[in-house]
C-alpha positions as CSV (number, residue, x, y, z in Angstrom):
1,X,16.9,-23.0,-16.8
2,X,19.9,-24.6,-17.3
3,X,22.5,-25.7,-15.2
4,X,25.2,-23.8,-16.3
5,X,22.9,-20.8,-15.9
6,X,22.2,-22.4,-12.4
7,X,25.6,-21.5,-11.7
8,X,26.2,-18.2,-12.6
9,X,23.0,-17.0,-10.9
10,X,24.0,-17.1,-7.3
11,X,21.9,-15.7,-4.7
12,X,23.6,-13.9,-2.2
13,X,22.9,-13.0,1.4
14,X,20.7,-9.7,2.2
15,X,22.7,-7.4,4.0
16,X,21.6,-5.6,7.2
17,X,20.4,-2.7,5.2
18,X,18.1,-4.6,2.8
19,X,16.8,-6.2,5.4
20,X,16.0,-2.9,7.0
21,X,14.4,-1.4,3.4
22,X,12.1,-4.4,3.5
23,X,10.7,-3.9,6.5
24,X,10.6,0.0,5.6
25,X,8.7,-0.9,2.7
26,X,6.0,-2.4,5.1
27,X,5.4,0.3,7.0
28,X,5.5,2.6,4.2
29,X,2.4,0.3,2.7
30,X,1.0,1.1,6.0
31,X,1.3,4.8,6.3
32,X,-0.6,4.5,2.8
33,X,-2.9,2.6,3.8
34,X,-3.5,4.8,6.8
35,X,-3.8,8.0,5.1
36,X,-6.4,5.9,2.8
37,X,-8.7,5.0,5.7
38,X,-8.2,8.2,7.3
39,X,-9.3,10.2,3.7
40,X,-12.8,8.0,3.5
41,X,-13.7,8.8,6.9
42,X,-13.4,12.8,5.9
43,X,-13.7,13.3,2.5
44,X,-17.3,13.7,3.4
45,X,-16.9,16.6,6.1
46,X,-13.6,18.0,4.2
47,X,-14.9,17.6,0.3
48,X,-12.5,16.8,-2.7
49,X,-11.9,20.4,-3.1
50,X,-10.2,20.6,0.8
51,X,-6.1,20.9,0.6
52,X,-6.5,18.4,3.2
53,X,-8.4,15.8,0.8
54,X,-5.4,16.7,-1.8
55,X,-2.2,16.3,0.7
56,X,-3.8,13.2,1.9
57,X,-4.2,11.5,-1.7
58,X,-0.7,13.1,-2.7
59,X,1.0,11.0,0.7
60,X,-0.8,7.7,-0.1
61,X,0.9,8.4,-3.4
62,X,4.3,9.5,-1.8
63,X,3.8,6.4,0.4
64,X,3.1,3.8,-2.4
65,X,6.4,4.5,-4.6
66,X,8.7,4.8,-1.6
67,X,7.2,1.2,-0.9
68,X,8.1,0.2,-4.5
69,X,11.6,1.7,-4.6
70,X,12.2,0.1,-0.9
71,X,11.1,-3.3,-2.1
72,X,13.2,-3.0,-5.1
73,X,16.4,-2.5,-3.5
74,X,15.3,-5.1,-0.6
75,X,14.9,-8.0,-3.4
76,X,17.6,-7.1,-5.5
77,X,20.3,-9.5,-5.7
78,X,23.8,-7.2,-4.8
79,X,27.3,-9.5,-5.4
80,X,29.6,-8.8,-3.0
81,X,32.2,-6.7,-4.0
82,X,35.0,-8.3,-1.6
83,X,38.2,-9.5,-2.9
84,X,38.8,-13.0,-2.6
85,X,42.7,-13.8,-0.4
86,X,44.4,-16.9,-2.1
């Protein structure tokens, strides 16, 4: 890059609430990789045919995007949208 692109690229400070989506995207990875765990230990008593096998895949899905969408708005770089006093 160069520096004059250096200096229009400024990285700002993450606010309270990206903070917060981070770490909601961690435990969102977590709930999916719980409902993972929990499916191969019963898929072999419920079967793939169970609406319990199906709600369980469709919440490690559900689980999986949220964590996406979280981490999105966590990393994105926001301006600030305060006026500057002279």
């Amino acid at each position: 890059m160069n520096s004059s692109q250096d200096t229009l690229i400024k990285k700002t400070k993450k606010s309270k609430l990206q903070k917060t989506a981070l770490y909601l995207a961690v435990v969102s990875i977590i709930g999916a990789i719980a409902s993972v765990i929990y499916l191969t230990l019963k898929i072999d008593t419920l079967g793939w045919e169970n609406p319990v096998s199906a709600s369980l895949l469709a919440s490690t899905f559900f689980f999986l995007f949220v964590a996406l969408v979280f981490v999105v708005i966590g990393t994105a770089n926001v301006p600030s949208f305060k006026f500057e006093q002279d």
